[in-house]
N, C-alpha and C positions, 0 to 999 in steps of 0.2 A: 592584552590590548583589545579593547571593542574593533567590532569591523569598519564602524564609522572611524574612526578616528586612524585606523589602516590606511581607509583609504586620502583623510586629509593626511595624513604624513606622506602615502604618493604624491597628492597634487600638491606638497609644500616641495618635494625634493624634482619632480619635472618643474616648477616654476624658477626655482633656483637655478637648475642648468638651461632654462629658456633665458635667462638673464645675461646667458654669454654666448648660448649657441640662438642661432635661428634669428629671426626679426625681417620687418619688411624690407623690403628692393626699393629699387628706385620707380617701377611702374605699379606699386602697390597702393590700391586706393585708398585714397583720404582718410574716409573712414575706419577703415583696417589698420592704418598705420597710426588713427590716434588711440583706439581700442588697444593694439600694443602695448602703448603708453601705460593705459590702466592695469597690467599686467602686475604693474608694482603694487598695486592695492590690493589685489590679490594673491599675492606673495606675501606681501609683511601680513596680512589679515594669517593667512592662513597660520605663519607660523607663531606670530604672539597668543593665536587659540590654541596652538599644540601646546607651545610651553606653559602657558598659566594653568592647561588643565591636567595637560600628562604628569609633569612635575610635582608631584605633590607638595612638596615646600612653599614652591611658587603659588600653586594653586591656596595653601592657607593665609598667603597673606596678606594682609589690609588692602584696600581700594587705594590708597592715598600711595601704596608701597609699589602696587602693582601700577598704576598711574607714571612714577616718577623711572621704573625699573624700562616699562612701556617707549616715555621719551627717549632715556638714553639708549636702549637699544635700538632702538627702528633709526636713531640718528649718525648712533656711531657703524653698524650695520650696513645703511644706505648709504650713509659717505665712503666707509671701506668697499661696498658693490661700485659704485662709480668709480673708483682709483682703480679698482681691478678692471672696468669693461675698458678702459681707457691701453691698458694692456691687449686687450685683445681687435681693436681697431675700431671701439666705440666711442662716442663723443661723452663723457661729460656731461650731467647733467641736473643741476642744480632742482629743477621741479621734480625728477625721479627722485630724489629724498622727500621734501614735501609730501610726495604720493604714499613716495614707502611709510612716513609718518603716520598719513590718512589712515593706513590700512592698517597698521596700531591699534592706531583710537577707533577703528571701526569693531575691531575684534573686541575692544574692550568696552566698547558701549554696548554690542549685543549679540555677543558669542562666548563670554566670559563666563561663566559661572558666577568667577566671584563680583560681576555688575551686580550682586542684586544685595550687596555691603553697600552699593552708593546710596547716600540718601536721596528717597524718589523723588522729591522736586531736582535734584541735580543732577540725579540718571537721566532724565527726561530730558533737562537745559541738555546736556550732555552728547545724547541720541538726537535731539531737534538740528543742533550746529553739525553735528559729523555728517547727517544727512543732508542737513542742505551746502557744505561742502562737496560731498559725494556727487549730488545733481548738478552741481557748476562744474564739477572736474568732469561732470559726463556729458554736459552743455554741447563743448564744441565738438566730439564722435557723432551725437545727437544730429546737431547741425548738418554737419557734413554730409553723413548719412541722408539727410532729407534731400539736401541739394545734388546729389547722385541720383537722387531716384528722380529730379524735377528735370534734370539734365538727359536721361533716360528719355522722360515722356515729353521734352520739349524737342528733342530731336528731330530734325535737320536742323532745327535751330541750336547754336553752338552756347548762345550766351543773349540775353535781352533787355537783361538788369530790371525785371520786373519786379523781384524780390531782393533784398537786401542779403541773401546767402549768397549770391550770386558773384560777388565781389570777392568772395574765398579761390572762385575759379580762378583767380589773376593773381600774381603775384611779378614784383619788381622792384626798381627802385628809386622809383616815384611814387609820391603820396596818391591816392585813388580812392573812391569813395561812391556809391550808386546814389542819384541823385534825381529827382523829379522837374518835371520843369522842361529845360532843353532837351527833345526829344525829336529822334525820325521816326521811333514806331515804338506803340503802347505811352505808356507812365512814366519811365524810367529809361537813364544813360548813365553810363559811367565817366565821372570825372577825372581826367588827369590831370595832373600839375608836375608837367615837365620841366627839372631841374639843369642846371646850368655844368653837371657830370660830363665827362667824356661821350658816355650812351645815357639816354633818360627816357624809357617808355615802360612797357606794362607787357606782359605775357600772359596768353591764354593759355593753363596749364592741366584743369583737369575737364575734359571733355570725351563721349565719343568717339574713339580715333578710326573706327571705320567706315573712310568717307567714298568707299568702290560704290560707282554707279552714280555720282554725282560728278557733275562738268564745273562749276562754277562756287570759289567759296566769294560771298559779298558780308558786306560790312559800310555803316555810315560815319563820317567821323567828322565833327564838328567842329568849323577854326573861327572863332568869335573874335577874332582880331582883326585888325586890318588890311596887312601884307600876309602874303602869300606865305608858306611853312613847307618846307621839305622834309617828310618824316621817311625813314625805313622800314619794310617789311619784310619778314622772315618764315618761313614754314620747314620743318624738320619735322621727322617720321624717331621710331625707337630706333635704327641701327645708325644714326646721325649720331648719339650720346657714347655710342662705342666706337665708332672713327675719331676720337678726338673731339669731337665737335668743330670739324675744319669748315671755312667758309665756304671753301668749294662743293661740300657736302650735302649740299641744304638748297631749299628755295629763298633767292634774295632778288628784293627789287626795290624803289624807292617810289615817291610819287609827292607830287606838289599841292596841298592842301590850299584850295582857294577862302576867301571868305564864307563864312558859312556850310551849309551840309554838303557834304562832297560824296555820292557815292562810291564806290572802290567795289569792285570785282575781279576778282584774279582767279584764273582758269587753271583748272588741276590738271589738265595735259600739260603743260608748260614745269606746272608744279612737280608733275612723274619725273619730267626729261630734268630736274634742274640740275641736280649733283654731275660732276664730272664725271664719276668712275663707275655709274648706274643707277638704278632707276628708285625714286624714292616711292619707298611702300604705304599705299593709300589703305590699306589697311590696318595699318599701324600708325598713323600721326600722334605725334606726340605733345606738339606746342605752335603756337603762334606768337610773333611776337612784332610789335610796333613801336616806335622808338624815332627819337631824334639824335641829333650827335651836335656834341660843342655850341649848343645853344651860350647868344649871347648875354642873355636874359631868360627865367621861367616863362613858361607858358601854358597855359590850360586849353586843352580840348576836349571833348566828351566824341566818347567810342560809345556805339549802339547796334543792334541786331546783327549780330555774325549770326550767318548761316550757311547752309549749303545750299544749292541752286543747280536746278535742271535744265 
């Protein structure tokens, strides 16, 4: 056996046991945890170029042979690696086959040997579509990655909705969308459309979280209706997600949306003392989150410029 190929048969057999041991936590950033993700295309890549080349049978046979041998393994393969991570206290997941596919047809369009049996106009169609696949499944690591680093350098500022990545920071379960136009500061605000749920707001979720040496978090939020809106607000640090997540744990408070822009500033002394049983660590926040309850109709407000404040 060549050394090269020593060594892909290592990183075919660490990618196989990454597939049941290791993987990100829950405070693992965005980007790191979609990078993971592509982990499978680098697994199925690796080992449909072992078998097509090491094997010599495999390795003699037709494009057409190796193509069809290609789908059903990375299919039957990735479906059996999902049933098994499911065993070990993994979710399920229907795009980690897709992935594992990718990396099939990646190995097979330009690590194969036997690619170069396909006829070249088809190698080419072939290698153009797996690659511009390849860039869409790297899209949103891409992304993320960007909005980490913009998050980084826009610091004390938590979120401003200037850029359209910006909206990946939020998650919930109400529709949300950055959107130009109604604004308190810059271009851009994030739109919410609060639904008629039990709870209905939006969560700031990747930020940040060392907010020591700042007095004040503010925030503008916009009520384009006519009557008055009572919304909730939330602040939790990381050791909040390991108590349970009990309400007594956390910063909570509510406040009454007038018409129009309403500033909101809420003081991180109050925010330290809030939990019952000690002191929440401004070194570690972890989420923010704003929300209505038992709306009796949707309603849309626009949230703008969280930051911190001195």
């Amino acid at each position: 056996m060549k050394i090269q190929d020593f060594i892909l048969l290592c990183g075919a057999l660490a990618c196989l046991v990454l597939l049941f041991v290791g993987g990100p936590g829950d405070f693992t950033p965005r980007s790191l945890r979609l990078a993971w993700n592509l982990g499978h295309v680098l697994c199925f890549l690796l080992w449909t170029r072992l078998l097509l080349t090491l094997w010599k049978r495999a390795a003699a046979w037709g494009w057409r042979r190796q193509l069809l041998v290609t789908l059903v393994l990375c299919l039957f393969l990735g479906g059996l690696t999902e049933v098994l991570q499911g065993g070990v206290g993994r979710s399920p997941d229907l795009q980690d086959v897709a992935r594992d596919l990718l990396g099939g047809l990646t190995a097979l369009a330009f690590f194969v040997p036997g690619r170069r049996r396909i006829p070249l106009p088809l190698r080419r169609s072939l290698q153009a579509g797996v690659l511009l696949v390849l860039l869409a499944s790297a899209w949103p690591m891409a992304k993320a990655l960007a909005d980490e680093l913009l998050a980084l350098k826009q610091f004390p500022v938590l979120a401003d909705f200037e850029t359209p990545f910006e909206s990946g920071r939020m998650w919930g379960n109400s529709r949300y969308r950055v959107e130009l136009g109604t604004t308190a500061h810059g271009r851009g605000a994030l739109r919410v459309e609060l639904n008629t749920d039990r709870y209905s707001g939006v969560y700031l979720k990747h930020f940040p979280g060392d907010w020591r040496g700042f007095e004040q978090l503010g925030l503008e939020v916009f009520n384009p209706g006519k009557e008055p809106l009572e919304l909730h607000f939330r602040i939790h640090d990381r050791a909040h997600l390991g108590n349970r997540s009990r309400y007594s744990d956390r910063f909570n408070t509510r406040f009454i949306l007038q018409p129009g822009w309403n500033p909101i500033r809420v003081s991180l002394a109050e925010v330290r003392r809030a939990p019952r049983d000690r002191e929440l660590d401004l070194s570690q926040v972890q989420g923010v989150g704003l929300f209505a309850a038992k709306l009796e109709q949707p309603v849309v407000i626009f949230l703008d410029h969280l930051r911190l404040l001195n």
